[in-house]
C-alpha positions, 0 to 999 in steps of 0.5 A: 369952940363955939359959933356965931350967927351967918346972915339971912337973907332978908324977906319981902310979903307981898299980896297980889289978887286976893291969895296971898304970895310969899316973900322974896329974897332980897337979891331978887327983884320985884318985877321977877316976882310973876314966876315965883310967887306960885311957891306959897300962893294957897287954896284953902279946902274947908271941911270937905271930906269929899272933894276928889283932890284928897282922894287915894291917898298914896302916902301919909307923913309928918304929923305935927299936933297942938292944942288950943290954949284951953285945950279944948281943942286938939290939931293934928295936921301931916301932908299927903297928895301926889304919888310921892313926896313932889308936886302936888303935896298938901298939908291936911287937919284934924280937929278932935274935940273929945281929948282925942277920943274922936277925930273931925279928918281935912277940916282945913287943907291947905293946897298949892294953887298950882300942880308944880308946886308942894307944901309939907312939913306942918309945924304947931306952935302957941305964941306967948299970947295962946294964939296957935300958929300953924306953919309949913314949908313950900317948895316947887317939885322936889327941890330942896330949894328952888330959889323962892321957898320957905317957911309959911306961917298960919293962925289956926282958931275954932269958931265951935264949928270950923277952922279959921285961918288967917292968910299965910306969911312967909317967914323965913328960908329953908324949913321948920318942922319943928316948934319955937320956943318962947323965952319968957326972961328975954321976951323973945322967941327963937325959931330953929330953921334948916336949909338943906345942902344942895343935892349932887348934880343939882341943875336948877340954877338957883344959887343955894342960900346958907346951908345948915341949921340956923336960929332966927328970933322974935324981939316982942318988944319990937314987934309980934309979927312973924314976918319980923323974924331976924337973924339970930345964930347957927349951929355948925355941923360937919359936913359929912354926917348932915342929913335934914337937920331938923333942930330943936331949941329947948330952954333949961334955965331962965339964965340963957341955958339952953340945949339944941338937939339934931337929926345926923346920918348917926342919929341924933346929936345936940350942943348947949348955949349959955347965952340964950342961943347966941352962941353953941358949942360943938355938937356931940352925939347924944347918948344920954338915953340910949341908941338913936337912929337918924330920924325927927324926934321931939324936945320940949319942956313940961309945965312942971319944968322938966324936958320930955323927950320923944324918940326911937329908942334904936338904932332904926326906926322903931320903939317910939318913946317917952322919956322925961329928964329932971336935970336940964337933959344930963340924964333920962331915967324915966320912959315909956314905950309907946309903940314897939312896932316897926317904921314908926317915926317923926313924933310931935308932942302938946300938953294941955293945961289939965297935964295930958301930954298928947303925941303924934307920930307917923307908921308905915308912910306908904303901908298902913298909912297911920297917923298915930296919937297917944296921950299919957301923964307925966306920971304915966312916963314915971311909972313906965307903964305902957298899959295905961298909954291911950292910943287911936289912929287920928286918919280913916 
């Protein structure tokens, strides 16, 4: 059975005192905008490894990596700050500029301009044009949703010794922890978002949005501004084994194919559209390439057309792998082990145009504290070797 679209709420970007506020929903009213709009309002920390608000860091988690279209340059950005995932979160990156050999650590951080208030979640993404985009999510305390949050969207250049950025824009409800994907044959891109349920005894008052796993899309020949995303498509999941959904969007053809995959309490499941994400079908478990645990993976396309699959291969969250599908994602026959150890998680995955494929994922969150990077071929992942993967810890 297949599913429709659900209704969004509609955003507002407004801009008040030199930093820029995020949007509203559009039941809100502009005049109530003074309490609200701290959720997103940043400041911007710009290589400075000494400033004490990025000091004994308690956590580190959720990396995400992209590259410059040259692939000259190689981001990594994940969130720390505060005693926990809560208040005072903030979203850190670093730049290497030797293909990962070395790493430049907080060459922009991007902080809440207020103690209450968090941002996490960084995703990377490349437009059609080759600008990298950086987004991440913001939220006030712990709350899943606290009427005002959401996804916020960054444009990350080099200028051969610093980041720049642009001014962040509120884009969309919910979260976004994953890339977009750009569908070449319709001009438009598809941006896979997630609104969590509203936690047991939640006494915020806020009426929730919508919750689930949606996909909202970018119509290029309308217009190539973020802050234009509209309505697209849901994906329906039963309510009982919804955890953070986290969904990812790959194309398999030029003639609307696609297939979605999701973060479940049972580990990951996926369904398929054959009209360009219209519509989905059912979710299943995916089992095509083993046991999964209910944790983030990664799902993308190579430039050789095939899909790359980067997951725990186990029911818990170890063995972090590699897996490349030749077949629209029926089969996995090819993969690499790239880390065996234990509490390795949430991986991200670029290619560069030489044909090195770069990863990122987090270890032990609150022990070791890595961020983890790899960069290995396609051939690499073919020929199973995990001797030949190139590994370093992108955090001092």
């Amino acid at each position: 059975m297949k599913t429709k679209s659900i209704i969004f709420s509609t955003l507002l970007i407004a801009a008040s005192f030199g930093i820029f506020i995020s949007g509203c929903n559009s039941d809100k009213k502009t005049a109530n905008l003074a309490t609200d709009t701290s959720d997103s309002a940043a400041i911007f920390i710009t290589g400075n490894e000494t400033d004490p608000r990025l000091k004994d860091r308690k956590f580190e988690q959720v990396p995400a990596i992209g590259t410059s279209a040259d692939g000259k340059q190689i981001f990594v950005a994940w969130y720390s700050g505060g005693a926990a995932p809560g208040s005072g979160n903030y979203v850190t990156l670093s730049v290497s500029q030797d293909a990962g050999d070395n790493w430049l650590n907080d060459q922009l951080v991007i902080y809440p301009n207020l103690p209450g208030y968090r941002f996490f979640d960084p995703a990377f993404w490349r437009d059609k044009n080759g600008q990298l985009n950086l987004f991440y999510g913001s939220v006030k305390d712990s709350l899943l949703w606290d009427g005002f949050g959401g996804v916020n969207a960054v444009e990350i250049n080099w200028d051969g010794s610093k980041i720049t950025h642009t001014q962040p824009k509120r884009i969309s409800d919910g979260v976004m922890s994953n890339k977009p994907v750009y569908l070449a044959s319709k001009d438009i891109a598809l941006f896979p978002v997630y609104i969590d349920k509203p936690l047991p005894g939640d006494s915020t008052g806020k009426v929730f949005p919508s919750n689930g796993a949606f996909v909202r899309v970018l119509d290029y020949s309308k217009s190539s501004d973020l802050s234009a995303l509209s309505n697209y498509s849901s994906i329906q999941i039963e309510d009982t084994i919804r955890i953070h959904d986290e969904p990812q969007v790959v194309e398999i053809s030029d003639k609307g194919n696609l297939m979605a995959m999701l973060r479940t309490t049972k580990g990951i499941y996926f369904t398929t559209s054959s009209d360009y994400g219209l519509n989905w079908n059912a979710v299943e478990p995916f089992t095509a390439s083993g046991p999964t645990t209910s944790s983030r993976f990664y799902l993308g396309k190579l430039a050789s057309g095939n899909l790359l699959l980067i997951s725990n291969s186990s029911t818990t969250r170890n063995n972090m792998t590699a897996f490349i599908s030749s077949d629209g994602g029926k089969t996995w026959p090819h993969k690499l082990l790239l880390d065996a150890r234990e509490n390795v998680s949430y991986p991200d995955a670029d290619q560069t145009p030489d044909g090195k494929i770069h990863v990122v994922f987090d270890r032990e969150r609150t022990g070791a504290k890595d961020i983890l990077y790899c960069k290995f071929t396609e051939a690499d992942v073919i020929k199973g070797n995990t001797e030949i993967v190139f590994r370093n810890r992108v955090n001092k």
